[in-house]
C-alpha positions in Angstrom: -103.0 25.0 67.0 -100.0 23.8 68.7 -99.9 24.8 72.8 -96.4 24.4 74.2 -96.0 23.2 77.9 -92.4 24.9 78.4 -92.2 28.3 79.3 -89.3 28.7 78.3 -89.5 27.6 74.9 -92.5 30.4 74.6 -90.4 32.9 75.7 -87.8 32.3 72.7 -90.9 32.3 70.3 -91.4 35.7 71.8 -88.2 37.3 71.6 -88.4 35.9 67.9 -90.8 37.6 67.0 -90.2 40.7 68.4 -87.2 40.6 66.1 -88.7 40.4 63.3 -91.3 43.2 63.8 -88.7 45.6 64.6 -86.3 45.1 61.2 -89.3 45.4 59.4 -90.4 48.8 61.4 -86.1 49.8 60.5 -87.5 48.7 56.5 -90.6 51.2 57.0 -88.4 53.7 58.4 -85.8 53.9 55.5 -88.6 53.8 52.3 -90.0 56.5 54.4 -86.7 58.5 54.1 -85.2 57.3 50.8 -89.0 58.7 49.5 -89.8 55.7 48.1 -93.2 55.2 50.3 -95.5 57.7 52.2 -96.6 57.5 55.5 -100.2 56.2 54.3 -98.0 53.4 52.4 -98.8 54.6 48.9 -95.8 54.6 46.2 -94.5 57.8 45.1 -92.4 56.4 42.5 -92.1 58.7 39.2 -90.7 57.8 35.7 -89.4 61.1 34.4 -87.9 60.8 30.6 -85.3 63.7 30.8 -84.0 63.8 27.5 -81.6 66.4 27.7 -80.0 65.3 31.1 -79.6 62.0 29.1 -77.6 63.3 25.9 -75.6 65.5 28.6 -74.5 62.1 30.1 -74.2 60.5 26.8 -72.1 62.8 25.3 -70.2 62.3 28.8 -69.3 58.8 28.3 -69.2 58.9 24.8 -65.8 58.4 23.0 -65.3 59.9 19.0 -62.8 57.3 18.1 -61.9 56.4 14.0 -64.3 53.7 12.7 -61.3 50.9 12.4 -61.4 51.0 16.0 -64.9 49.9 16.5 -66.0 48.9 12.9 -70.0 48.8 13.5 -72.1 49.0 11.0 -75.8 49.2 10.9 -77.9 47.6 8.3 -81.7 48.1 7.8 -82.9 45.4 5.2 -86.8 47.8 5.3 -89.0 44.5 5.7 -92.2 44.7 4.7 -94.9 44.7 7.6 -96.9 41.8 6.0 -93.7 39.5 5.4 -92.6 40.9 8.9 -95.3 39.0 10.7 -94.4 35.4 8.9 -91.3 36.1 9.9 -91.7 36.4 13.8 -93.4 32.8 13.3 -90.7 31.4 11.5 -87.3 30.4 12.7 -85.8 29.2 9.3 -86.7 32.5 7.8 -85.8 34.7 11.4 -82.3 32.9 10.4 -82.3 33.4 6.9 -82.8 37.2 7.9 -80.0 37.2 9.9 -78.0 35.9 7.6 -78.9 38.1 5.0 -78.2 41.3 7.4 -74.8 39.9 8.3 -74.0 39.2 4.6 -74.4 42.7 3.8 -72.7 43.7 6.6 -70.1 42.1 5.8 -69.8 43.0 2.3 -70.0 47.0 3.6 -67.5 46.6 6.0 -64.8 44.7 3.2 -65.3 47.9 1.0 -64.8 50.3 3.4 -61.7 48.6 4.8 -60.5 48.7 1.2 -61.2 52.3 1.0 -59.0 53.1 3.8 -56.3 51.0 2.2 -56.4 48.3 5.0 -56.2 45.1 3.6 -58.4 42.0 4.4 -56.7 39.0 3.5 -52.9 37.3 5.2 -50.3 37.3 2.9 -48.7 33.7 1.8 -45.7 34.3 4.0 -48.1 35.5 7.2 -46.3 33.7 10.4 -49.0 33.0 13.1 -47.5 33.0 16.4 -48.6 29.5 17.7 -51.0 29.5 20.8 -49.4 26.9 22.3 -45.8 25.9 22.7 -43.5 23.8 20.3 -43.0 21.6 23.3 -46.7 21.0 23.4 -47.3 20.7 20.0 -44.3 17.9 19.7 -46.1 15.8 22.2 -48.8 16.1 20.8 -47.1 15.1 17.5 -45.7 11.9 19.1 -49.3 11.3 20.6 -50.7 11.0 17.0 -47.9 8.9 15.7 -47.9 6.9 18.4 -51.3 6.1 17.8 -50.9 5.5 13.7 -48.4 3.1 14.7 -50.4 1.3 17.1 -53.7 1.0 14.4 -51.2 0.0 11.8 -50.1 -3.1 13.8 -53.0 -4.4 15.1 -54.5 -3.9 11.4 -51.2 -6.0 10.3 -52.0 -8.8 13.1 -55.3 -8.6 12.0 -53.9 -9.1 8.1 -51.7 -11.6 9.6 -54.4 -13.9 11.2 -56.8 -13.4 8.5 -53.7 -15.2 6.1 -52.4 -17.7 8.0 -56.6 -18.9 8.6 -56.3 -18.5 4.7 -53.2 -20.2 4.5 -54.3 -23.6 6.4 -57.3 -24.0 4.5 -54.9 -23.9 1.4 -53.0 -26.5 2.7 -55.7 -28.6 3.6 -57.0 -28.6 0.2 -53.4 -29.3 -1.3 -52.9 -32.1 1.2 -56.4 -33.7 0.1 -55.7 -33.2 -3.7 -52.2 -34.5 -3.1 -53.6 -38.0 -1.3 -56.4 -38.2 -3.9 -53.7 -38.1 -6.7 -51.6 -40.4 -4.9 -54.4 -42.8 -4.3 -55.4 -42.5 -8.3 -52.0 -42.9 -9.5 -51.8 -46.2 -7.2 -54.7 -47.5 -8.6 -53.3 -46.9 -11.8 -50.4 -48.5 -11.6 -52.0 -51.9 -10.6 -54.7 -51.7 -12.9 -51.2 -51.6 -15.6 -49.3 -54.4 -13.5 -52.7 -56.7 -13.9 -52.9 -55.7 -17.8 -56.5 -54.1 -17.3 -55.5 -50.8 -18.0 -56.4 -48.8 -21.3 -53.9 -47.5 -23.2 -54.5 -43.9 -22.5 -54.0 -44.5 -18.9 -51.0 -46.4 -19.5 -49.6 -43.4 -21.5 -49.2 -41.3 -18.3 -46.9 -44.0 -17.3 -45.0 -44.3 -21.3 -45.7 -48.2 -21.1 -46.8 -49.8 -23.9 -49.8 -52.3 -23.1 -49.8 -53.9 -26.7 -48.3 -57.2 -27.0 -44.9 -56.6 -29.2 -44.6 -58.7 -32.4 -41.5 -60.6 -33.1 -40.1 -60.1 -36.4 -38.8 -63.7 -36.3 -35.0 -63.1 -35.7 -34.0 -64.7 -32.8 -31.7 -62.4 -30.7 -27.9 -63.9 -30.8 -26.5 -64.9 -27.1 -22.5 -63.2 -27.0 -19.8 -65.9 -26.7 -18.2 -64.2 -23.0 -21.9 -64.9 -22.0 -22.2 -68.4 -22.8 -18.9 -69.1 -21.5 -20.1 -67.8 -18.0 -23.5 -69.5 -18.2 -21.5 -72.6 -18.3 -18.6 -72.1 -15.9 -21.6 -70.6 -12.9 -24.4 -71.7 -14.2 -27.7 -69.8 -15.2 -31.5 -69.7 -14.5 -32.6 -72.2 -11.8 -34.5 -71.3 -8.6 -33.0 -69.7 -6.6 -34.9 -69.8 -3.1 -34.5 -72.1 -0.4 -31.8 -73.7 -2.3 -29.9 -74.4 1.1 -33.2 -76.4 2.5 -32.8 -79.9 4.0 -34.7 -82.2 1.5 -35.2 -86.7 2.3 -32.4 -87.3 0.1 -29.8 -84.5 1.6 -30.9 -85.4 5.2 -30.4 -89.4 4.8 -26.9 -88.5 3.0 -24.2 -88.7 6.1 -20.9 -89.0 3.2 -19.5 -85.6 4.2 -19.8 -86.0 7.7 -16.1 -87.4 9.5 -15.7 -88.1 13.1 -12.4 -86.8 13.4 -13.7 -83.4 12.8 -17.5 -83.3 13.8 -16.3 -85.3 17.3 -13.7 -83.1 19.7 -12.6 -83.9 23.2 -14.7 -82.2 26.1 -12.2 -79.6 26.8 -10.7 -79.2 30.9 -9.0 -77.0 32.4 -5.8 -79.4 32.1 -6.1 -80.3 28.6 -6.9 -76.9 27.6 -4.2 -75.5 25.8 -4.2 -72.3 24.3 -2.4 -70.0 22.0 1.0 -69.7 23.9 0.2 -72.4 26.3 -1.7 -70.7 29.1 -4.2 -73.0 31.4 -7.5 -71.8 31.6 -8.1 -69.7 34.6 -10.0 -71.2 37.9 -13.7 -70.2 38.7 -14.0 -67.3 41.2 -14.9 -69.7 44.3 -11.9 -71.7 43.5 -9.7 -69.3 44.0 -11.1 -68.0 46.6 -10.2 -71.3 48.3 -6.8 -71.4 46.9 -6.4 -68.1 48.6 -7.7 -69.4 51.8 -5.3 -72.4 51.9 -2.4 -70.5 51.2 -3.2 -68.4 54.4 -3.7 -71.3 56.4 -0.4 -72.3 55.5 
C-alpha cells in the first residue's frame, strides 16, 4: 500500500477516479437503452435467422447481369468423404485439389466463351499499349547496353591480361631456347675449329672434316702473279716489322745533321711564310703599351 503525504496529490487521485466511474455509469446507461443489457445485467442478445427478410435484401442488391460480365463458374469435384479427410492433412494433395478445380474451371469457362463466339487467344498483329512510356523504356534500353558494354570490356581487359601473362612466359621460353641454341652452336663451332668434331656435326656447318687427298698435280702459279710476287714481294711476317732490333738501333747511316739538327727558333730569326715576326707574349705587350704612354 502506498500512503501519500500531499493532499493535494490525493485530491487529483480522487477527481480521477470519479471520472472514471461516471463514463462507465454513461456505458451502463446506453446498453440499457440500445437493449443490449437488462437492468439485472443479463444479455438479451437474440440470433433470429430471418430467411425471407434476407432474400428480400438479396434480391435488393443483387444485379442480373450477362455471364461475360462476371464469368464465375462453380465446380464441384464430389470428393469422397474418406479421401476428404487425407486431404485436410495434406497440403500437397489440398494443392493438387485446387489445381484440379481450377483446371476444370478453366476448361468450362474456354468453351463457353467459344460458344458465345468470344475468342480467347490475341491475334499476331495484337498491339499492346505499353505500360510505360517510350521515353522510359529508351532509358531503360541505354541502361542495359550500357551495361553489356561495360561487361564486354572488362571481360576484354580481363582476355587482355590473361595474354600478355601468356605472352611473357612465351617469350621467356623463346629467349632461353634462343641462348641455349646459341651457346650449342658456339660450342660447335670450336669443337670444328679444334678438329674434334664428328662429321655429322660438322654437316650443320657444310665443312668437310676429312683430310682432302691430292691427286698429285701441282696447281700452276699465273705469270701476272709471279711478276707481282717479285716486284712487292710475298709471304714474310708481317707484324712488328717496324720494331727497333740491335742491329737497326746501332745503325746511325741515315741519320744527317743538317736535317735532324735545326736552329732554336726566336722571335728574330723566325721567319715565316710572307715574312711576319712572331707575335710578343701577352705581358710584353702589355709593357710595350705602357711605355708608349709614358712617352
Amino acid at each position: 500500500m502506498i500512503v501519500l503525504e500531499n493532499p493535494l496529490l490525493e485530491d487529483t487521485i480522487e477527481d480521477d477516479n470519479d471520472s472514471d466511474n461516471s463514463v462507465e455509469e454513461m456505458e451502463i446507461a446506453g446498453a440499457l437503452k440500445s437493449g443490449k443489457i437488462s437492468e439485472q445485467g443479463i444479455k438479451t442478445i437474440s440470433h433470429v435467422n430471418n430467411v425471407a427478410k434476407l432474400k428480400e435484401r438479396l434480391e435488393a442488391i443483387q444485379k442480373k447481369l450477362p455471364w461475360i460480365e462476371s464469368m464465375d463458374v462453380t465446380v464441384d469435384l464430389k470428393v469422397p468423404a474418406e479421401e476428404m479427410k487425407s486431404v485436410i492433412n495434406d497440403n500437397f494433395k489440398q494443392e493438387m485439389l485446387f489445381y484440379k478445380q481450377s483446371q476444370i474451371g478453366a476448361q468450362q469457362s474456354i468453351a463457353r466463351l467459344k460458344s458465345l463466339g468470344i475468342s480467347t487467344q490475341r491475334p499476331e498483329d495484337f498491339f499492346a499499349e505499353m505500360v510505360k512510356s517510350d521515353e522510359h523504356m529508351k532509358r531503360v534500353k541505354e541502361k542495359l547496353i550500357s551495361k553489356q558494354l561495360t561487361m564486354e570490356r572488362t571481360e576484354k581487359v580481363t582476355k587482355m591480361r590473361k595474354m600478355k601473362k601468356l605472352g611473357k612466359k612465351v617469350q621467356q621460353e623463346v629467349l632461353k631456347k634462343r641462348a641455349e641454341d646459341k651457346k650449342q652452336m658456339l660450342e660447335n663451332v670450336k669443337k670444328i675449329r679444334k678438329g674434334k668434331a664428328d662429321q655429322e656435326e660438322a654437316d650443320n656447318f657444310e665443312i668437310n672434316t676429312e683430310p682432302e687427298t691430292s691427286t698429285g698435280k701441282k696447281k700452276e702459279i699465273n705469270r701476272k702473279r709471279k711478276a707481282k710476287d717479285s716486284k712487292y714481294g710475298f709471304g714474310g711476317k708481317k707484324k712488328l716489322a717496324k720494331k727497333n732490333t740491335q742491329d737497326s738501333y746501332k745503325d746511325v747511316s741515315s741519320f744527317s745533321s743538317r736535317v735532324h739538327s735545326k736552329p732554336k727558333r726566336s722571335a728574330k730569326n723566325d721567319k715565316r711564310k710572307g715574312g711576319k715576326p712572331q707575335r710578343p707574349g701577352k705581358i710584353k705587350r702589355a709593357n710595350m703599351k705602357n711605355k708608349a704612354k709614358s712617352k
